[in-house]
C-alpha positions as a Markdown table, in Angstrom:
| # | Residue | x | y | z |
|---|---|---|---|---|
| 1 | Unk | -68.2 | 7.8 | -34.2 |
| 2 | Unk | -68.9 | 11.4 | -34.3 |
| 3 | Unk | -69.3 | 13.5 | -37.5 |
| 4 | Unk | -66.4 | 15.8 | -37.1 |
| 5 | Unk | -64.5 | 12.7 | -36.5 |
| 6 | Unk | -64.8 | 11.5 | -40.0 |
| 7 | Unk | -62.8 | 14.1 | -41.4 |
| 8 | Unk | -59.9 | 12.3 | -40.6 |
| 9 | Unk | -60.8 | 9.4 | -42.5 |
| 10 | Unk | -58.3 | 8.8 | -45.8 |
| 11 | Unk | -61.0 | 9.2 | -48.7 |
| 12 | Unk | -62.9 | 12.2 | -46.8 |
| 13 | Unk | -59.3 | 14.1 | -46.3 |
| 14 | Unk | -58.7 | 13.9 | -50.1 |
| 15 | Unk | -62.1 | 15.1 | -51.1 |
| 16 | Unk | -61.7 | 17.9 | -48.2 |
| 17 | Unk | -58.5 | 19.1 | -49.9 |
| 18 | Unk | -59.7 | 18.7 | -53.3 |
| 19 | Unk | -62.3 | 21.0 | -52.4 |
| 20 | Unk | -60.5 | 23.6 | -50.5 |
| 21 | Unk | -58.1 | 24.0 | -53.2 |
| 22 | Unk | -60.1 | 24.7 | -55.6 |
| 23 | Unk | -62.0 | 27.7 | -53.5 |
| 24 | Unk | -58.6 | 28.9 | -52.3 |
| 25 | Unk | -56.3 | 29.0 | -54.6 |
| 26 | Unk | -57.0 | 31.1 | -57.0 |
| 27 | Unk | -57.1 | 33.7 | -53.9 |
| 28 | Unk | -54.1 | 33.6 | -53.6 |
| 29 | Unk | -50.8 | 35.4 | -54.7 |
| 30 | Unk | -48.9 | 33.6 | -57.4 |
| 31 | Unk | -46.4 | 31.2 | -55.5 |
| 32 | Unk | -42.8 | 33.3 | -55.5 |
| 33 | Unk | -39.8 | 31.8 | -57.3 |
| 34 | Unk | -37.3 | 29.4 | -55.4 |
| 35 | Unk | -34.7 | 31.4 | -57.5 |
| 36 | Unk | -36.1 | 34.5 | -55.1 |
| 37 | Unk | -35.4 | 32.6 | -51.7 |
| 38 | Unk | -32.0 | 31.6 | -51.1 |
| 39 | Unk | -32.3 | 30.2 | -47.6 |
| 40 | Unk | -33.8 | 26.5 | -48.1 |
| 41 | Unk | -35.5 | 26.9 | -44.9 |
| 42 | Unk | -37.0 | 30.4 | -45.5 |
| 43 | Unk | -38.5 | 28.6 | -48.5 |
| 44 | Unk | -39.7 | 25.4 | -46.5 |
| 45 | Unk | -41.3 | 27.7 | -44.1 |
| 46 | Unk | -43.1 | 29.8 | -47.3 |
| 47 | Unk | -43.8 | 26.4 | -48.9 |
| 48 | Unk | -45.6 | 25.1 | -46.1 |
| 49 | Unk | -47.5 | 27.9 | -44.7 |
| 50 | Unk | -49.1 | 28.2 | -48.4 |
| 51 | Unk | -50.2 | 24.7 | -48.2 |
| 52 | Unk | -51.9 | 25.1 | -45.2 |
| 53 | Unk | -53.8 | 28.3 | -46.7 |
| 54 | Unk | -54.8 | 26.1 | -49.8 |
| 55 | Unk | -56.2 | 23.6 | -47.8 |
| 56 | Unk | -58.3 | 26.1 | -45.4 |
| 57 | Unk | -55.6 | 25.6 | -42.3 |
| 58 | Unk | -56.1 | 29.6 | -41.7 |
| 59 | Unk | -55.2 | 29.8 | -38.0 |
| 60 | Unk | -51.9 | 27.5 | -38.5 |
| 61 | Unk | -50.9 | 29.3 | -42.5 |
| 62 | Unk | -51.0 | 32.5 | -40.2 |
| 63 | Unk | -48.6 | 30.6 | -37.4 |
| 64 | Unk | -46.4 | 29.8 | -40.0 |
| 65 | Unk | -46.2 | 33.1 | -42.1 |
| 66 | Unk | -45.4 | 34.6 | -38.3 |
| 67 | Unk | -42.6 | 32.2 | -38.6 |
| 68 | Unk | -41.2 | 33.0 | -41.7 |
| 69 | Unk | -41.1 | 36.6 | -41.1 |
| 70 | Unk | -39.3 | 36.2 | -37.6 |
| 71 | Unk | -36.9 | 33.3 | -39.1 |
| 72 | Unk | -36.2 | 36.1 | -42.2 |
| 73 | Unk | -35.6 | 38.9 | -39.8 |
| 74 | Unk | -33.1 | 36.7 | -37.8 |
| 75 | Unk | -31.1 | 35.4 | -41.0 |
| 76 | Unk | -30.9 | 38.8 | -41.8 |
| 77 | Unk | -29.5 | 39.8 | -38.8 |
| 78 | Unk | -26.9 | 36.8 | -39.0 |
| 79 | Unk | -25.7 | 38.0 | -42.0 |
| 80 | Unk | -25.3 | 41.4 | -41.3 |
| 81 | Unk | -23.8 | 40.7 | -37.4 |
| 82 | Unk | -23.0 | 37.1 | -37.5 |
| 83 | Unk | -25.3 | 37.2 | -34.4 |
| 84 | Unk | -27.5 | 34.1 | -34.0 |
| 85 | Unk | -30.6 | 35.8 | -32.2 |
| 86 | Unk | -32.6 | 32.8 | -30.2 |
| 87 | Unk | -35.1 | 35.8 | -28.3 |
| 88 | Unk | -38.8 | 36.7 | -29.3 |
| 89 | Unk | -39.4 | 38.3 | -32.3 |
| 90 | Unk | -39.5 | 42.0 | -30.3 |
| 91 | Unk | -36.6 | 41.8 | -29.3 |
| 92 | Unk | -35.4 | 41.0 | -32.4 |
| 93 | Unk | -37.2 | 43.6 | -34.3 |
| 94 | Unk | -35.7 | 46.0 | -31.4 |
| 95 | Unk | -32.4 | 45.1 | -32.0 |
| 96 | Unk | -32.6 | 45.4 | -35.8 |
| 97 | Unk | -34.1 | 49.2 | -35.5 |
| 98 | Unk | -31.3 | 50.0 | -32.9 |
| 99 | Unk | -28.8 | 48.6 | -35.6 |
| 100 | Unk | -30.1 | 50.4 | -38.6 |
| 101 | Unk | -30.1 | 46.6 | -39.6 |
| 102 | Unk | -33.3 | 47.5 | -41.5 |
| 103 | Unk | -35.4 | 50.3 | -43.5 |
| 104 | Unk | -37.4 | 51.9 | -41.5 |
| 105 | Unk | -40.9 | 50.8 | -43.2 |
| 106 | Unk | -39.9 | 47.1 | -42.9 |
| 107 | Unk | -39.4 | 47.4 | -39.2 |
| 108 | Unk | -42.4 | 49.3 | -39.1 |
| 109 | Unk | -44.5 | 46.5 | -41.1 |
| 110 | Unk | -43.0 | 43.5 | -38.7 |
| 111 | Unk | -44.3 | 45.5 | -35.6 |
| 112 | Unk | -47.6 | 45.8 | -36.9 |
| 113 | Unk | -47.8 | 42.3 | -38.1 |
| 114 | Unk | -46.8 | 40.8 | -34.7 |
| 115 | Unk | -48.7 | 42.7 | -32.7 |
| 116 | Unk | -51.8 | 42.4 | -35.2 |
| 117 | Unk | -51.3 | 39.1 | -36.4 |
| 118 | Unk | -48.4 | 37.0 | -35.1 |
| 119 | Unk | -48.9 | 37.0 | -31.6 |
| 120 | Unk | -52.1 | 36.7 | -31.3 |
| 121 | Unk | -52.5 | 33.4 | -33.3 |
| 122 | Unk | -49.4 | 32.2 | -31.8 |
| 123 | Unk | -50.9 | 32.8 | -28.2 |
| 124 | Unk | -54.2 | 31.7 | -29.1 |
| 125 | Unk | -55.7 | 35.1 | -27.8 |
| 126 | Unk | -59.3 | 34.6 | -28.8 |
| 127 | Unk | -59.6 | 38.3 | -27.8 |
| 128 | Unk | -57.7 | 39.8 | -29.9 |
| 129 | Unk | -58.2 | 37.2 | -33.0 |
| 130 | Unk | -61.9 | 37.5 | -32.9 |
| 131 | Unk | -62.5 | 40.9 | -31.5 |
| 132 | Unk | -66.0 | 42.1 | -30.1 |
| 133 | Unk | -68.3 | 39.8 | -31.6 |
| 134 | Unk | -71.8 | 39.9 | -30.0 |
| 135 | Unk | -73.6 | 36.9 | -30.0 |
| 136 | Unk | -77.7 | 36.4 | -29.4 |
| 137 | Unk | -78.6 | 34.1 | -26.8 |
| 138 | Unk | -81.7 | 32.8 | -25.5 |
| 139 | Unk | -82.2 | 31.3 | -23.0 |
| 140 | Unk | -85.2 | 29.3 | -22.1 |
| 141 | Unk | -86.6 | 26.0 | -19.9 |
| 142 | Unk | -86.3 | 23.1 | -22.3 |
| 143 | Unk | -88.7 | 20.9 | -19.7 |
| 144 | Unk | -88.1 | 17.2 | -18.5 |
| 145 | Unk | -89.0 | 15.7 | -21.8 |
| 146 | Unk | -88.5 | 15.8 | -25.8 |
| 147 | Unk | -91.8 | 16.6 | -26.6 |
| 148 | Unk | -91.0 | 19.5 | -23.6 |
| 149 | Unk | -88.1 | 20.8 | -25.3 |
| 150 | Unk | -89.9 | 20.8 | -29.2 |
| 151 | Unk | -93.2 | 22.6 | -27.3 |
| 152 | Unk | -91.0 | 25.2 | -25.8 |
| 153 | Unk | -88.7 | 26.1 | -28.9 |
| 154 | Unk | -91.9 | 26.4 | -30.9 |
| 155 | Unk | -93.6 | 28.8 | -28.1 |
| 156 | Unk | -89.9 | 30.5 | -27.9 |
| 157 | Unk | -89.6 | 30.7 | -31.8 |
| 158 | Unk | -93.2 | 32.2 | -32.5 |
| 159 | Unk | -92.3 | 34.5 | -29.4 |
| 160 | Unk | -89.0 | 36.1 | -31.4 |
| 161 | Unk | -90.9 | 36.0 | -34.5 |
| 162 | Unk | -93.6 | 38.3 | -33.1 |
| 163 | Unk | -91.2 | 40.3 | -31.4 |
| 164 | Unk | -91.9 | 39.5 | -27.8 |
| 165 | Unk | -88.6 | 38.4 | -26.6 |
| 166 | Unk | -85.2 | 39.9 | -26.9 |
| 167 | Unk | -81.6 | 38.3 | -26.9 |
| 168 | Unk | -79.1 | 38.2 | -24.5 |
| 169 | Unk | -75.8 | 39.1 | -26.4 |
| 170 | Unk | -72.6 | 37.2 | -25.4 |
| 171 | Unk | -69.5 | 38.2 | -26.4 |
| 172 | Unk | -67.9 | 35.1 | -28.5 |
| 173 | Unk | -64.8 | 35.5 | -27.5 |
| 174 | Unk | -65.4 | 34.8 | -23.7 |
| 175 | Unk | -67.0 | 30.8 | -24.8 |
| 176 | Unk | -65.2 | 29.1 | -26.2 |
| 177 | Unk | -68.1 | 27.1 | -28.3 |
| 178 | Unk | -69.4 | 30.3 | -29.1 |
| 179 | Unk | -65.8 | 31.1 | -30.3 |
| 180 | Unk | -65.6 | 28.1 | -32.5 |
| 181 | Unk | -68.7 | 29.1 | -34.3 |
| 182 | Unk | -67.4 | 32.6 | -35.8 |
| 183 | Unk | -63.3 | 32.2 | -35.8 |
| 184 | Unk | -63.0 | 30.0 | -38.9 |
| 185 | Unk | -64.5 | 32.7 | -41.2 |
| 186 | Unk | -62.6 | 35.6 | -39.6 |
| 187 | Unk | -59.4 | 33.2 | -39.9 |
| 188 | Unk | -60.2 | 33.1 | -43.2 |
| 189 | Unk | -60.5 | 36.7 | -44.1 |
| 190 | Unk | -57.2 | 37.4 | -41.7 |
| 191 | Unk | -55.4 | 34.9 | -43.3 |
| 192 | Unk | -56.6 | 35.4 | -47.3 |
| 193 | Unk | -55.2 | 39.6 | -45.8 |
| 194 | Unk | -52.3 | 38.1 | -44.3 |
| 195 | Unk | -51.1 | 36.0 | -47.7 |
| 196 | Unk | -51.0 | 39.1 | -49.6 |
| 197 | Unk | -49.4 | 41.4 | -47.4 |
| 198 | Unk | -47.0 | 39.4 | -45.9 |
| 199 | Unk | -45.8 | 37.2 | -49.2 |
| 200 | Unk | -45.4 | 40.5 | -50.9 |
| 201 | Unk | -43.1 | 41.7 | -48.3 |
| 202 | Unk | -41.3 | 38.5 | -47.6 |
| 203 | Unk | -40.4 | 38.6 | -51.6 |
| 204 | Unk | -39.0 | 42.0 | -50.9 |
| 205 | Unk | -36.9 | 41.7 | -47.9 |
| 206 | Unk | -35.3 | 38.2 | -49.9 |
| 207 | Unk | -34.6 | 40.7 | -52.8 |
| 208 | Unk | -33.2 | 43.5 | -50.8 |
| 209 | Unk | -31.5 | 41.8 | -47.7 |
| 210 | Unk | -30.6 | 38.3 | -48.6 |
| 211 | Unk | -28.7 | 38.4 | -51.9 |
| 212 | Unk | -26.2 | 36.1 | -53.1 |
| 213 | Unk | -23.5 | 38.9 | -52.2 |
| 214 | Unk | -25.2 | 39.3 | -48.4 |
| 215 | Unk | -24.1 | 35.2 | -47.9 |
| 216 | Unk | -20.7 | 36.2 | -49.4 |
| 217 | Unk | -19.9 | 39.1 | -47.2 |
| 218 | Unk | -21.2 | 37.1 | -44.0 |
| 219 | Unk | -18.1 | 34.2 | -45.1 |
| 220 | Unk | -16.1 | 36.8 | -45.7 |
| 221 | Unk | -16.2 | 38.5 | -42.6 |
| 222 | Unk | -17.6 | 35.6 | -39.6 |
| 223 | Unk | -16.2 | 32.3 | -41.6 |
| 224 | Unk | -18.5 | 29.1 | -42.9 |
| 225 | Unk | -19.7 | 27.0 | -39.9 |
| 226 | Unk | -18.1 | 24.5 | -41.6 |
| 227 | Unk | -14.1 | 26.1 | -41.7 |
| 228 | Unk | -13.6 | 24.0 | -38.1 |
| 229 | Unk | -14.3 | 20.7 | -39.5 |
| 230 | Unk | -11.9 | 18.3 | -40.5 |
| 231 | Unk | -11.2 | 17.3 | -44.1 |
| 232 | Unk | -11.5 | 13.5 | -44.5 |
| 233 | Unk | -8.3 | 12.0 | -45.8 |
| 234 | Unk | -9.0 | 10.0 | -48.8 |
| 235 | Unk | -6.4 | 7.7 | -50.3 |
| 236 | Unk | -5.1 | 10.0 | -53.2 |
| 237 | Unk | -4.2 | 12.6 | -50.6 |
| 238 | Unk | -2.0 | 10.1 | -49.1 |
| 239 | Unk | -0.1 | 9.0 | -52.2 |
């Protein structure tokens, strides 16, 4: 069995999250009130892109706080159109800023976050997540045999050390070993950035846009997906 297979063992998953939790959360912004998010799904969404950030799932917490951003923009839209949009979120933020569905600043902050954050880690762009992060290589015969390869480290070791060879620098994000190396601390530092920015709007677009009053005026005006269904006869009803 390999080592990073035992992760996925029971007992070594619980100690894993243990740990993680207690590095993590404490970085993080204090969990916002269900009594703030009306929209059981919107708070699902929150619920479980916070888990993943407590237990050091950075790539998918930043997945799912794209999602909660795009599923809040398009409930927003609903209730203010009665349009279901099904698109990307551009379009959707598009459509919003041609509507005046939005303040200005919000739409501005959901363009940068997509472009910066959302679609990147949703596209698994390695290029745009990691950046340009120069890596040293060297590169050297390792021989026919082990005692081969420990003589010529050794030689190639004393060699840096004395200053007689310089690296090759490879870009990390063109390998992808090289890339696994370096993304899960800039994850990290993206998605510890992403929590605070993102929850802190997400709490203020519920408070401004989805209001108890905003589901009242959507019935009001489109009807409850539920006006077309039939009532059930019971037997008082038919006495």
């Amino acid at each position: 069995m390999r080592d990073n297979e035992l992760s996925l063992r029971k007992e070594d998953l619980i100690s894993i999250g243990v740990e993680s939790i207690n590095q993590i959360y404490d970085l993080l912004p204090t969990p916002i009130s269900k009594d703030v998010i009306l929209d059981d799904h919107l708070y699902n969404i929150y619920q479980e892109s916070y888990r993943c950030l407590c237990f050091s799932l950075f790539d998918a917490g930043i997945i799912l706080i794209g999602q909660l951003l795009e599923k809040t923009l398009k409930i927003i839209i609903l209730l203010k159109t009665g349009e279901v949009k099904t698109g990307t979120m551009g379009s959707a933020i598009q459509y919003a800023f041609n509507n005046n569905l939005l303040f200005l600043e919000d739409i501005s902050f959901l363009r940068f976050f997509t472009k910066k954050f959302r679609n990147p880690y949703t596209h698994l762009n390695l290029k745009e997540i990691i950046g340009y992060h120069p890596i040293p290589i060297f590169k050297y015969s390792t021989g026919k045999t082990i005692e081969d390869l420990i003589y010529n480290t050794q030689l190639i070791m004393k060699k840096i050390r004395e200053g007689k060879v310089n690296p090759h620098f490879v870009d990390a994000s063109s390998d992808s070993l090289l890339a696994s190396m370096v993304k899960p601390e800039i994850d990290k530092k993206k998605a510890l950035f992403c929590a605070w920015i993102a929850y802190m709007k997400f709490e203020e677009m519920a408070k401004i846009y989805i209001k108890p009053k905003d589901f009242e005026n959507y019935i009001e005006k489109f009807g409850s997906p539920y006006d077309k269904i039939a009532s059930i006869t019971t037997n008082e009803d038919s006495d």
